[in-house]
C-alpha positions in Angstrom: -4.3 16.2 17.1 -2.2 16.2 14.0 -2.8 14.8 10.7 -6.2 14.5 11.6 -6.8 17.4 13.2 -5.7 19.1 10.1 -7.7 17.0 8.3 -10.7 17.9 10.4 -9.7 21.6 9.7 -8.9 21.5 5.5 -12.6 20.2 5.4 -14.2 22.9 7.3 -16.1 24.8 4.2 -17.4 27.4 6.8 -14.0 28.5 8.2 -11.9 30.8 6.5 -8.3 29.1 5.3 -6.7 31.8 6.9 -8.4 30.7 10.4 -7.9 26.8 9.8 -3.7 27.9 9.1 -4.1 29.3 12.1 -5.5 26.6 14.2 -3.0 23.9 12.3 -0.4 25.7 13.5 -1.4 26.9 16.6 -2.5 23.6 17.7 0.1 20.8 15.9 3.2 22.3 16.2 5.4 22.6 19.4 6.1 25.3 20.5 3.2 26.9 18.3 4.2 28.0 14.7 3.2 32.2 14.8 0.4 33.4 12.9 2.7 35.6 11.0 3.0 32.5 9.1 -0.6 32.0 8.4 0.1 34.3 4.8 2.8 32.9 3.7 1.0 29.1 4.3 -2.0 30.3 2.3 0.3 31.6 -0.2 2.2 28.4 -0.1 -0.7 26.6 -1.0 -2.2 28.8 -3.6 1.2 28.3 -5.8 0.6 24.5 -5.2 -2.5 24.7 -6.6 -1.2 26.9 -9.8 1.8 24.3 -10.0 4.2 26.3 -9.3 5.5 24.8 -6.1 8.9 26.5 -6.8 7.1 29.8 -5.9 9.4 32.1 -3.9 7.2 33.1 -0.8 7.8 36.2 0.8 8.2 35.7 4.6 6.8 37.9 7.0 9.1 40.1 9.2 11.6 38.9 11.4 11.1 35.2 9.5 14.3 33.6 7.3 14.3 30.8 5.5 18.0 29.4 5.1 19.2 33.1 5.6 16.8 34.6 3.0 13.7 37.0 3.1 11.9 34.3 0.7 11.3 30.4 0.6 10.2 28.3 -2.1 6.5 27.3 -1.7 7.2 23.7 -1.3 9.6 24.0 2.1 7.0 26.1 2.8 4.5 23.0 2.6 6.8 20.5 3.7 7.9 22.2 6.9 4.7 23.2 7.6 3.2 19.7 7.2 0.4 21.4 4.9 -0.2 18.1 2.8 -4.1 18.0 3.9 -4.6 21.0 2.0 -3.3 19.8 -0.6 -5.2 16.4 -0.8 -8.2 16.6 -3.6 -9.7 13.3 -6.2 -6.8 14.4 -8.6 -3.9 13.3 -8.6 -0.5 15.8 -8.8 2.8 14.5 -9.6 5.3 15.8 -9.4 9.0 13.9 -9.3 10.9 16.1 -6.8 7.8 17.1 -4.2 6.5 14.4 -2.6 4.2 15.9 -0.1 
């Protein structure tokens, strides 16, 4: 399990994002991540994609991120160890998110 895993799961072209979130954190995480937080992963890596990794993602209900309703796409990345996502021929750089 874990990097590779997610690995495994970011190349999957026949499974849904939403389904290989789930799975990631479902599967690497102890004690499992909820899939509440599928959305806001998916959402997470949309900004990153758009470059805007400074996003403010809505969490879902119940969910706080350092006592707020939203979080910044890249915590959201980071603390959800999202990186293989994220991993394509280009390269991204970006000085303050190293992923």
């Amino acid at each position: 399990m874990g990097k590779m895993f997610a690995t495994e799961l970011s190349a999957m072209d026949t499974m849904p994002i939403e389904q290989q979130i789930n799975l990631h954190l479902q599967y690497n995480f102890y004690p499992p991540i909820p899939s509440s937080m599928v959305q806001p992963c998916v959402d997470a890596i949309n900004a990153y994609w758009n470059e805007d990794i400074y996003a403010e993602i809505e969490m879902p209900q119940g969910v706080s991120y350092r006592g707020m309703t939203t979080a910044p796409a890249h915590a959201i990345i980071e603390q959800h160890r999202l990186d293989s996502w994220l991993e394509s021929d280009e390269y991204y750089e970006d000085e303050d998110f190293n992923v």
